[in-house]
C-alpha positions in Angstrom: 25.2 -34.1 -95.4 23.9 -34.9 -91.8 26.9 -32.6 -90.3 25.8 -30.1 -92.9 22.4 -29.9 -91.4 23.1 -30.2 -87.7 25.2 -27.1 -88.3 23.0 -24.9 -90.2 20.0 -25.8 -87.7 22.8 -24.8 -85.0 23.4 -21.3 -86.9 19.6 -20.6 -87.0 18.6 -21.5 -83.3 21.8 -19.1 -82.0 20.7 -16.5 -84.4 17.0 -16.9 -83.1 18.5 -16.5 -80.0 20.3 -13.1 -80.4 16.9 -11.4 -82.4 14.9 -12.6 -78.9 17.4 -11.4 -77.0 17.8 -8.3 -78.6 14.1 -7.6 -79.0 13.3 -8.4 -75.0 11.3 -11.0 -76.3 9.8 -13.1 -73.2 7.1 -16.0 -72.3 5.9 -17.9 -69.7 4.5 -21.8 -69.7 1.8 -22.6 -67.2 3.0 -26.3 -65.8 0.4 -26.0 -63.1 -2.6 -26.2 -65.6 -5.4 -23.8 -64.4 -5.6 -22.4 -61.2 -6.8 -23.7 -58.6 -10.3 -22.5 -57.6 -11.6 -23.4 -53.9 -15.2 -20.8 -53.5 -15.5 -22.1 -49.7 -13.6 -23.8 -47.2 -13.6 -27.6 -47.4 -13.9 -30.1 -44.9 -10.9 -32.4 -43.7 -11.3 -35.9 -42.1 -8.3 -37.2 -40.7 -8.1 -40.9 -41.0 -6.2 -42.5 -37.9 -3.4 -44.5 -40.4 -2.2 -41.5 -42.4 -2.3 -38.6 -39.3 -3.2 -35.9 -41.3 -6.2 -34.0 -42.6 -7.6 -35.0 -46.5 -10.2 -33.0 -47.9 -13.6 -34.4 -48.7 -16.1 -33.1 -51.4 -13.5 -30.9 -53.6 -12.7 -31.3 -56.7 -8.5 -31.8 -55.8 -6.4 -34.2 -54.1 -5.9 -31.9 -50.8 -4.6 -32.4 -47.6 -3.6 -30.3 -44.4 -0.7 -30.9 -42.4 1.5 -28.6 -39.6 -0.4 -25.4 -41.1 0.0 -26.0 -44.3 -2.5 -26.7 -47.3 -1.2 -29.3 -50.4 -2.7 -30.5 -54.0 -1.5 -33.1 -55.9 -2.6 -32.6 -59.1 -1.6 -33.0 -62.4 1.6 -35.2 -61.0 2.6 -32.5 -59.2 2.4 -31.5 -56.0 1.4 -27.5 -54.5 1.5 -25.9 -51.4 0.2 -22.6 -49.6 -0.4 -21.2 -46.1 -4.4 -20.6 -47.0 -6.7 -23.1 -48.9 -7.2 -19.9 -51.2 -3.9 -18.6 -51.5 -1.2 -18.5 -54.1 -0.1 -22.1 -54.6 3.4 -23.0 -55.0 4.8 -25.6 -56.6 6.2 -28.3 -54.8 9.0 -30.6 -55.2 8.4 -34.2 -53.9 11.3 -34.0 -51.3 10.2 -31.0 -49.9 6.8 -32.6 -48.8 6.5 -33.7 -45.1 7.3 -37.8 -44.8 3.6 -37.6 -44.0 2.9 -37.3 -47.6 5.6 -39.2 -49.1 4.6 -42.3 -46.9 1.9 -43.5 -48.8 0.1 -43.3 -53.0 -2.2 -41.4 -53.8 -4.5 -44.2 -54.5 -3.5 -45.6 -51.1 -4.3 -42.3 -49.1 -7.8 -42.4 -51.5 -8.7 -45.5 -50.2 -8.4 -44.1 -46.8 -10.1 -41.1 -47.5 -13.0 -43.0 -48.9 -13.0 -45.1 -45.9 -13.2 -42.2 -43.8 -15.6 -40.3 -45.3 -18.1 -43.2 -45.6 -18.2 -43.7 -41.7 -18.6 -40.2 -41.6 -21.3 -39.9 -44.1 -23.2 -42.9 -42.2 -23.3 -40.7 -39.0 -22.6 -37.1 -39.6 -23.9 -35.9 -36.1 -22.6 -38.0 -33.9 -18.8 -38.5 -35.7 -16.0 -39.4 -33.3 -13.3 -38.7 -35.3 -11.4 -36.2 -36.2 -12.2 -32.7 -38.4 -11.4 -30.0 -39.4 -13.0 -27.1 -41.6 -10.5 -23.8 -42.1 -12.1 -20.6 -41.0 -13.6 -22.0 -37.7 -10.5 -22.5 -36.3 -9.7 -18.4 -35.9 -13.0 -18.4 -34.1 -12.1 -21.4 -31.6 -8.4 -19.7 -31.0 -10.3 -16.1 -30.5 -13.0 -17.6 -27.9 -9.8 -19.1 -26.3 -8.4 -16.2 -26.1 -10.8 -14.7 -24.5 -11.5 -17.2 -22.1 -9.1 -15.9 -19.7 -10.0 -12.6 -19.6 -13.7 -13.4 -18.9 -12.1 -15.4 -16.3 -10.1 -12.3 -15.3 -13.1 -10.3 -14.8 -15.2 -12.5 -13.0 -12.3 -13.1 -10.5 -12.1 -9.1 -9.9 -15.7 -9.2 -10.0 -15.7 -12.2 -7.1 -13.1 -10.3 -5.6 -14.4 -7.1 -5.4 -17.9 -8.5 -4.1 -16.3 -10.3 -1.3 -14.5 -6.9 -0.1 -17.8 -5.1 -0.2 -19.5 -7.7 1.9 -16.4 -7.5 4.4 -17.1 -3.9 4.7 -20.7 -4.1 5.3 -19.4 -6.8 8.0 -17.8 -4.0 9.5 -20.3 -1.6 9.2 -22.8 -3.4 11.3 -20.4 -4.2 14.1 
């Protein structure tokens, strides 16, 4: 009798099979739960045992490391090149050993640490942040940097050859 049903529910599931097949039939399951929503940039802290950057006052487990973003979340972990980008999916080997060091609760604890020290003295913090969007404003004022140095070297320049030829004038 058992054989009897193991083949009959056999017959059905390859039959179900061929109508979905034949009627393009397809679906999706979200693993990743809903999406994840960040409405302005938050604020890393990078306490000095893990060496990279853990988000403070978001809802998610997030950290930045070598230009990337990561969420662990709902025992998974996600990745993406902008905190409000598309987020991958993420398999556990493919994190950075950074990540795969320590536990969650472990890297909390640190976090929580972290963020208390900061919270004490806010203004006058020495360690290190980081909050994404000011960073393109830092590299830009780098960048120019050398060219205001550029121009007030031509400008020096050309100052000092004007005062050589008013030397040259009065003699």
């Amino acid at each position: 009798m058992r054989k009897l049903m193991v083949g009959a529910a056999a017959v059905v599931l390859l039959q179900a099979g061929y109508v979905a097949q034949a009627a393009d039939v397809s679906f999706s399951i979200n693993v990743g739960g809903p999406p994840i929503v960040i409405a302005q940039p938050p604020e890393f802290l990078y306490p000095p045992e893990l060496g990279f950057g853990v988000a403070v006052d978001v809802p998610y487990d997030m950290f930045y490391l070598s230009g990337a973003y990561y969420v662990y979340r709902g025992g998974g972990w996600y990745r993406t090149p902008s905190y409000g980008g598309s987020w991958i999916k993420v398999r556990p080997r493919e994190l950075p050993p950074e990540l795969r060091r320590y536990k969650i609760a472990k890297i909390h604890a640190f976090r929580d640490r972290e963020h208390s020290v900061y919270m004490k003295d806010r203004d006058h913090y020495r360690g290190k942040y980081f909050r994404p969007g000011r960073e393109g404003r830092e590299e830009r004022r780098e960048m120019k940097e050398p060219a205001r140095e550029g121009r007030r070297d031509m400008h020096e320049q050309r100052h000092e050859e004007r005062r050589e030829e008013r030397g040259g004038e009065r003699r």
